[in-house]
C-alpha positions as CSV (number, residue, x, y, z in Angstrom):
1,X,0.0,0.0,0.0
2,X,1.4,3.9,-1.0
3,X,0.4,7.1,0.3
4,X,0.6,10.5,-0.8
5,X,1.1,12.9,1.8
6,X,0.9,16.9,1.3
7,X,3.8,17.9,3.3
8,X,4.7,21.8,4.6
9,X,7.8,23.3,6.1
10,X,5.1,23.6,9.0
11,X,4.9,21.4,12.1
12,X,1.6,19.7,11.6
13,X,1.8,17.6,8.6
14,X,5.2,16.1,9.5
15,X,4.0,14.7,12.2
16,X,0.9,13.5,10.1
17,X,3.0,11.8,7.7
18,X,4.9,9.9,10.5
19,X,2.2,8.5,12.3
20,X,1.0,7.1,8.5
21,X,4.2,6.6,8.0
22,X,3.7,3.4,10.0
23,X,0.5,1.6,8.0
24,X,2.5,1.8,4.4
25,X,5.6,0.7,3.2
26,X,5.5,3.1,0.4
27,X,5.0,6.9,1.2
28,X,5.5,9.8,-1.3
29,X,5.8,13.4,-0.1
30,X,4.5,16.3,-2.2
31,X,5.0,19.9,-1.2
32,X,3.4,22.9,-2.8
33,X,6.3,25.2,-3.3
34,X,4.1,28.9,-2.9
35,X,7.2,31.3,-4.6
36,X,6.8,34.3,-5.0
37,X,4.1,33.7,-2.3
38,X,6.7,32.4,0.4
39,X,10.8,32.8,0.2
40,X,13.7,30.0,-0.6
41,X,13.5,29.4,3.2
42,X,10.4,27.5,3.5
43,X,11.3,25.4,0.7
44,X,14.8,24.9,2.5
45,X,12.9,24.1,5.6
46,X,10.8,21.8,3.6
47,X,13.9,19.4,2.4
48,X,15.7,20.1,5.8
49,X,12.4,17.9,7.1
50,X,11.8,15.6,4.5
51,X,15.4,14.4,4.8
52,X,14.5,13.8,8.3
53,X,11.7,12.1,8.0
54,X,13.4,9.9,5.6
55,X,15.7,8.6,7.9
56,X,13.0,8.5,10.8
57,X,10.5,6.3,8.4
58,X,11.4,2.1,7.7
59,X,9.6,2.0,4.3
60,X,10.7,3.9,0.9
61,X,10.4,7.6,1.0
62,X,10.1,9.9,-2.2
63,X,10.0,13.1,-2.5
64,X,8.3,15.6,-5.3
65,X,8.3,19.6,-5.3
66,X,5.4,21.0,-7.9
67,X,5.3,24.5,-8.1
68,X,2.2,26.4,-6.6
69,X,2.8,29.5,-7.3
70,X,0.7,30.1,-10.7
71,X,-2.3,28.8,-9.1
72,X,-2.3,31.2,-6.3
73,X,-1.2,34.1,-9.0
74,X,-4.0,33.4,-11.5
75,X,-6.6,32.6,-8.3
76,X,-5.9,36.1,-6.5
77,X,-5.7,37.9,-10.0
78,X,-9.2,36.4,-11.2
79,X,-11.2,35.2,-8.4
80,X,-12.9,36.6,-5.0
81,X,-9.8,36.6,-2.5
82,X,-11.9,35.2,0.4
83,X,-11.6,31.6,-1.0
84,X,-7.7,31.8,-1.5
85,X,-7.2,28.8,1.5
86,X,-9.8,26.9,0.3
87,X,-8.7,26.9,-2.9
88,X,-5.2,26.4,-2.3
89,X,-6.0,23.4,-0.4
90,X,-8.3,22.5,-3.6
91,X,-5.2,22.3,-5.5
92,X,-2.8,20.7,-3.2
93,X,-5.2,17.9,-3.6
94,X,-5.5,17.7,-7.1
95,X,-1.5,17.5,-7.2
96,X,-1.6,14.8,-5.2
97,X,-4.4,13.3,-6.8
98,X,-2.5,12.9,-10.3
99,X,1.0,11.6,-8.3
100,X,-1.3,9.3,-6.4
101,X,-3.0,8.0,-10.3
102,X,1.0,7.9,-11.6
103,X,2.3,6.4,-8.9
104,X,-0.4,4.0,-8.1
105,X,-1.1,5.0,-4.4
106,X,-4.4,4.7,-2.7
107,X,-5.1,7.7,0.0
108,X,-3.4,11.4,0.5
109,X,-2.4,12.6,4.3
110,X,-2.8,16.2,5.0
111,X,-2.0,17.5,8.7
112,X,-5.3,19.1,9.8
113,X,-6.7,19.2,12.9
114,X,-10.2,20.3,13.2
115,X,-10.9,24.3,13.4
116,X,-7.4,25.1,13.5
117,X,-7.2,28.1,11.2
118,X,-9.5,29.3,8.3
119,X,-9.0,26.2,5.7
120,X,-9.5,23.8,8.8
121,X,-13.1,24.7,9.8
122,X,-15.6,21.4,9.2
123,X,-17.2,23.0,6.1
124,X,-14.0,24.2,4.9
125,X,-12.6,20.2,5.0
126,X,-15.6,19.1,3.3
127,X,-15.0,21.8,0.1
128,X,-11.1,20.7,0.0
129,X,-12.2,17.0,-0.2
130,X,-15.0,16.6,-2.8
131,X,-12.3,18.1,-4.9
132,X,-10.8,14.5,-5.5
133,X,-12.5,10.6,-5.3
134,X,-9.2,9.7,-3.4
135,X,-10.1,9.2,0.3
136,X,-8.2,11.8,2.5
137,X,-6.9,10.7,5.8
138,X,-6.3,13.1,8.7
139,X,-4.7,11.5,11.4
140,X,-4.6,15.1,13.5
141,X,-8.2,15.7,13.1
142,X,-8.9,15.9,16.6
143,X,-5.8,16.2,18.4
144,X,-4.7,19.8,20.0
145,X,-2.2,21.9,19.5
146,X,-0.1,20.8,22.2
147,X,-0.5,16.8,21.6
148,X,0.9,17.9,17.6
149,X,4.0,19.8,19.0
150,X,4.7,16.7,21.4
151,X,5.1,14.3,18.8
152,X,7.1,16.7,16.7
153,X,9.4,17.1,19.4
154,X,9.9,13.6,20.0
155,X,10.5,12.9,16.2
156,X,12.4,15.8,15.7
157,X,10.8,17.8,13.3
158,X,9.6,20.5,15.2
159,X,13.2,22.7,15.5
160,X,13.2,22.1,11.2
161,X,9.7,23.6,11.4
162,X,10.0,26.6,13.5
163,X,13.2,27.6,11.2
164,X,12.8,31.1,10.0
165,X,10.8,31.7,6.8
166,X,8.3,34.2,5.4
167,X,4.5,33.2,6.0
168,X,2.5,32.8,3.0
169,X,1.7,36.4,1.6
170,X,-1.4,35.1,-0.4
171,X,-3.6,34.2,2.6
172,X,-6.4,36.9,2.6
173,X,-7.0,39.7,5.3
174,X,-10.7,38.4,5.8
175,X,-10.2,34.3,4.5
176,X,-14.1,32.6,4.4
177,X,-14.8,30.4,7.0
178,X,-17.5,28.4,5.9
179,X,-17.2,28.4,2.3
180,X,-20.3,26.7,0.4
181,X,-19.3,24.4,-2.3
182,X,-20.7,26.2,-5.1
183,X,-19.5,29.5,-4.5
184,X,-16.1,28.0,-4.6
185,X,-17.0,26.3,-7.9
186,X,-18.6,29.7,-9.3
187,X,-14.9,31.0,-8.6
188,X,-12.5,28.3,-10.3
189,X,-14.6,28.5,-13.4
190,X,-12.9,32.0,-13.6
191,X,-9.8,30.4,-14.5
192,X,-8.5,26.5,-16.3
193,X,-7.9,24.5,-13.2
194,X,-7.3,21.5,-15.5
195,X,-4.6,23.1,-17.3
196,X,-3.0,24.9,-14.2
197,X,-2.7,21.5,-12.7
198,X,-1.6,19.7,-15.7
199,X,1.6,22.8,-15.8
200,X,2.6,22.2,-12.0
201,X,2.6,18.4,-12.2
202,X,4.4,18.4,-15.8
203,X,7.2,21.2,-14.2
204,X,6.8,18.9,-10.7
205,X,10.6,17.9,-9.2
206,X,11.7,14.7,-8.1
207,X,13.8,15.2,-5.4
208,X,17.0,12.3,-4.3
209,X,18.5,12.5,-0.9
């Protein structure tokens, strides 16, 4: 069995990976790089990590870099900015949905935990998801704070993640909270997902450690 798991520079979706880590033999990490929309640190962060976790998990470990930063151009530049996490998350998926069909790998891991932050509220899941048919698994869902930094301390991931970097500029002043399905739709028809997708998984990176 292979997972994909959408992996940040941030402390949450390390640690998500791990604990998966241990129900696969085979697990692929895919990390949205946001340039212009974040600077070379978070992406030096983001290796700095995944090296580590590749040393930290038994079964085969690869690693893939697909550039994000043209969705969240052409989504700020054409669509209402309230729906720039949702959408984001939308897109992360649908990377990982197309490594997951090449690779042959059954389910994607993201790090949520419920209500966390704007793109973590219950409806705001439920928009990301129906964006593939791949199930999602969210091992964090219902863990706090304090449980996530823990286990990132104890695998050693959390000094990586609290490295220096910019924050993502594109995240919106006001982001939507409980963002309906169809609005969300109304907005991507603004723009070709399907080709934008296509672009970042054709220019993805294939990284070796």
């Amino acid at each position: 069995m292979k997972f994909v798991s959408l992996i940040s520079s941030g402390i949450d979706s390390p640690v998500a990976t791990y604990l998966l880590s241990k129900k696969t033999e085979n697990m692929l990490l895919v990390h949205g790089d946001d340039r212009p929309f974040t600077d070379d640190r978070e992406l030096e962060n983001f290796i700095s990590i995944a090296r580590h976790l590749k040393k930290k998990i038994s079964g085969s470990v690869k690693t893939f870099i697909v550039p994000h930063g043209n969705a969240l151009s052409s989504y700020k530049k054409n669509c209402a900015n309230r729906f720039t996490c949702v959408f984001c998350k939308r897109m992360l998926v649908r990377y990982a949905e197309k490594i997951a069909e090449r690779e042959n790998a059954v389910a994607i891991i993201m790090g949520d935990s419920l209500g966390q932050v704007a793109s973590q509220t219950l409806q705001n899941l439920r928009v990301v998801e129906q964006a593939v048919s791949l199930p999602i698994l969210r091992p964090l869902i219902g863990l706090d704070k304090e449980d996530v930094i823990r286990i990132a301390k104890n695998i050693g991931t959390y000094d990586i993640s609290v490295l220096p970097s910019d924050g993502c500029t594109a995240v919106p002043s006001k982001p939507a909270t409980r963002a309906r399905l169809e609005d969300v739709l109304t907005e991507e028809k603004k723009i070709d997902v399907n080709k934008i997708v296509d672009q970042a998984i054709k220019n993805a990176e294939l990284i070796s450690f």
